[in-house]
N, C-alpha and C positions, 0 to 999 in steps of 0.2 A: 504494500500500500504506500501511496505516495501524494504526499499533496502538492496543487499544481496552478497557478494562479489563472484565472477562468479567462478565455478569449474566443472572441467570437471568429471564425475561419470565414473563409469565401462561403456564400452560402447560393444553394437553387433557392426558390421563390416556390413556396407551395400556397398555392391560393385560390381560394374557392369566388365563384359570382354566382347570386344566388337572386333569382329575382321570377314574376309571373309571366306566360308564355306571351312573348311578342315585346317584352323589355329593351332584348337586344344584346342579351347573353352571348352568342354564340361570335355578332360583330366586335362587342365591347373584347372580347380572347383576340380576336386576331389584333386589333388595336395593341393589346396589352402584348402579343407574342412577336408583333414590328417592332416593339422598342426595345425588346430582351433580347432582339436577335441585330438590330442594326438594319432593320426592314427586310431581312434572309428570309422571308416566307419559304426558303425551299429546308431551310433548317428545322420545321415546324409540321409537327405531324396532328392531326384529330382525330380522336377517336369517337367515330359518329353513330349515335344511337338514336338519332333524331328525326329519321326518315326523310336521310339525304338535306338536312336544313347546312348542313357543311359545303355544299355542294353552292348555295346560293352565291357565297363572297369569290367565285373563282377570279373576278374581275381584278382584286386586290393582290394577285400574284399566286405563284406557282407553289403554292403548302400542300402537302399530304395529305392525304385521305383513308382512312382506314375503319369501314363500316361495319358495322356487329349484327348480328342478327340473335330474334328471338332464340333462348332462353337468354334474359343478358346478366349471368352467372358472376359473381365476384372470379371464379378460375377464369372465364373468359377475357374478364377485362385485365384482369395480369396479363395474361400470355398475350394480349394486345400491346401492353405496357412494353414488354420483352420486346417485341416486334421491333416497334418505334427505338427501343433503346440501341438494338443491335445496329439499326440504320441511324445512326448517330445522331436521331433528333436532338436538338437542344429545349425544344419548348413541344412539350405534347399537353395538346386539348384533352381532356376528359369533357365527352358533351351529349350523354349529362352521366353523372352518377346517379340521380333518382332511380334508373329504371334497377340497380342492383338492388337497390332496397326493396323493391317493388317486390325483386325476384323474390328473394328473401324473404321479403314478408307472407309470399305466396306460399313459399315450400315448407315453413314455418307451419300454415294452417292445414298442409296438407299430412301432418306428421302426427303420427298416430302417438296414446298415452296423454302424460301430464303438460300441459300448456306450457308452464313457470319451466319445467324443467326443460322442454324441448330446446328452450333458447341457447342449454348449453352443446346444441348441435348449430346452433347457427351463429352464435358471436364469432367461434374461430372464426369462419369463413370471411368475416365481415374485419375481423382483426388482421387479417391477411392481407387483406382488398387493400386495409387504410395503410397497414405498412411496407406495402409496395409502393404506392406512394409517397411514402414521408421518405423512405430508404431511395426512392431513383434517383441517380446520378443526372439530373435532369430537372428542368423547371416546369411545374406544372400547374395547368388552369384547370381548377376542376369547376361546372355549369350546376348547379340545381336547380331543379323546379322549385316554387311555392304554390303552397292552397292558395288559391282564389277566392278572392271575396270582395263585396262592393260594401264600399261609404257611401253617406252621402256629402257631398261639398258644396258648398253657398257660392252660387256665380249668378250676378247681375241681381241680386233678392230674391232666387230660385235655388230649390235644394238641386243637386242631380248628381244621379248615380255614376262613380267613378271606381273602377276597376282599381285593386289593389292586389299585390303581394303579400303572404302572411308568414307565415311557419313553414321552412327547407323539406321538402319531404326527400329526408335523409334518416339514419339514428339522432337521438337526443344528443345532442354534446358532440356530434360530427364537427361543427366550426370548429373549435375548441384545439384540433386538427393542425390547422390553419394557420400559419405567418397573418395571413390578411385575410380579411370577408369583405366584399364588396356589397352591398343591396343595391339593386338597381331597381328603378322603377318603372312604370310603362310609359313614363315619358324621358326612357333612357337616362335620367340622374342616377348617379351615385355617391352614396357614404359609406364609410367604413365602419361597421358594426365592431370590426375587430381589429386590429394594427398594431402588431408586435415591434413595426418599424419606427411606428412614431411620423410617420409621413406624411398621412392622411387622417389621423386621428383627430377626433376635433375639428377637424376642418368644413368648410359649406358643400353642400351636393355640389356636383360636380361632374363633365362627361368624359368619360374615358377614351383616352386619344393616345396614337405612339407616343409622347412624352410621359405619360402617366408608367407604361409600360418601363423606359427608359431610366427614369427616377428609377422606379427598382430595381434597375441591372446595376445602378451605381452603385445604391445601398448594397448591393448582393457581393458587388468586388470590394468593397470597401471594408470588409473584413481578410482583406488576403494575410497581413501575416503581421501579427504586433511582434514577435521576437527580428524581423525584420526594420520596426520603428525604432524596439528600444536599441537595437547596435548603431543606427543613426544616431541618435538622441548621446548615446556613449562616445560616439566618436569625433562630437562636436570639440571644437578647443577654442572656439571666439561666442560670447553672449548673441550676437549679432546673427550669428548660423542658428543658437538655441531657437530665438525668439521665431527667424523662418521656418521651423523645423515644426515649431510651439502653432503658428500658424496653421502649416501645409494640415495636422494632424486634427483641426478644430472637433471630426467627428470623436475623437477617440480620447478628449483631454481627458477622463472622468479615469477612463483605464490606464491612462502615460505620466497625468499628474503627480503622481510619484518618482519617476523616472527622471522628470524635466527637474523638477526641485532637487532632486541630487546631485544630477549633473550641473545645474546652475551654478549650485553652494560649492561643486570640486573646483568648476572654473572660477568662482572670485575668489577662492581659498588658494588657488595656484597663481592669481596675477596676483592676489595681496603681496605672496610670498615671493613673487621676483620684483615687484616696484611697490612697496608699504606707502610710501608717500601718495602715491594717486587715490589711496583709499580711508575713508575716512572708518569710526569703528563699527560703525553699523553695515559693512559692507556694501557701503554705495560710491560711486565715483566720489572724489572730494573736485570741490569749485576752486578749490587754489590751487589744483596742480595746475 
């Protein structure tokens, strides 16, 4: 056993859009997979369960297509996942994951004995499903449907009824999954229900565009390597490098801030000790050298 001071690596983007049929799910992923890929649609697989709705954006360029057919089994959509991964997708659609739940909840009812107990023939399969996903070496948009339901909304001094998005039909705690949840709604807005990024959290709806995608690829390289920072940070020997250094790093000062403080205090502790006259005893320039 060993303890190891925590750092965030290069990370894939697992992230779910979860909104009601005709939101604009399936556009909002390709949007998000031109900005992860540098606009490479041919780096970009779907896995389409949607009855060919993948098929509508071919105008937006040349991405993959990889269609499923009924039963659509949590083994199927691995061995799909596989597929895409050996062809060296970098960004694979899931569109939608609903229909595995579905499946699931089907085969579920069709399983003879104790209800409560049958579950523990269906969670693995479903524990499977999600950790092929969290595990691909690959960035991934997974789609859910919501229940539909209508409000009513006040326009002009008239109520009228306006289509809404509700509750993922996924498992309970499926986001939970998730880097990021997007909701969109039927008038294509989006919020971040969820944001472990901190990028979109709190922020106003919003429509998703290759820059939205884009943001994320930075955030995603922007963890490539702190033991990389801190031998930067170590091998500074002028205040003046610290400080650009202290800059370049802005996302990560909270994990370096210790790093930069040391080497500060080695570098005025080394100029004190070759020219004491330039420095006064608090460690800062003096105004009379």
């Amino acid at each position: 056993m060993k303890l190891r001071q925590s750092e965030r690596k290069r990370a894939k983007i697992k992230l779910a859009l979860q909104g009601s049929a005709g939101s604009g799910k399936t556009y909002s992923s390709l949007m998000l997979a031109q900005g992860l890929t540098g606009k490479d649609l041919t780096k970009v697989a779907i896995i389409d369960t949607e009855n060919g709705s993948a098929d509508l954006y071919a105008h937006l360029g040349q991405y993959n297509v990889l269609t499923l057919e009924p039963p659509f089994t949590p083994e199927k959509y691995i061995q799909a996942i596989d597929v895409c991964l050996r062809a060296n997708m970098e960004v694979i659609i899931l569109d939608s994951i609903s229909q595995v739940w579905d499946e699931l909840l089907d085969f579920h009812s069709k399983l003879p004995g104790n209800s409560f107990t049958n579950w523990n023939k269906v969670t693995p399969r479903q524990k499977a499903f999600m950790d092929k996903i969290l595990q691909a070496p690959a960035h991934i948009i997974a789609t859910m449907r919501t229940k539909q339901d209508y409000v009513l909304q006040q326009k002009d001094g008239k109520f009228i009824p306006e289509k809404v998005g509700l509750k993922a039909i996924q498992r309970d705690g499926v986001d939970y999954e998730f880097t990021i949840v997007f909701d969109i709604d039927i008038k294509h807005f989006a919020v971040a229900s969820k944001d472990r990024t901190n990028l979109f959290s709190g922020k106003p709806e919003f429509t998703i565009n290759t820059s939205t995608g884009r943001k994320i690829l930075d955030w995603c390289n922007s963890g490539s390597n702190l033991e990389e920072a801190r031998v930067k940070i170590k091998e500074c020997k002028e205040l003046e490098s610290l400080r650009q250094l202290y800059a370049h790093y802005g996302n990560w000062r909270e994990e370096l801030e210790y790093d930069f403080k040391i080497q500060k205090d080695t570098i005025v502790s080394k100029q004190t000790l070759l020219n004491p006259k330039t420095f006064s005893t608090n460690g800062t320039t003096s105004h009379n050298a």
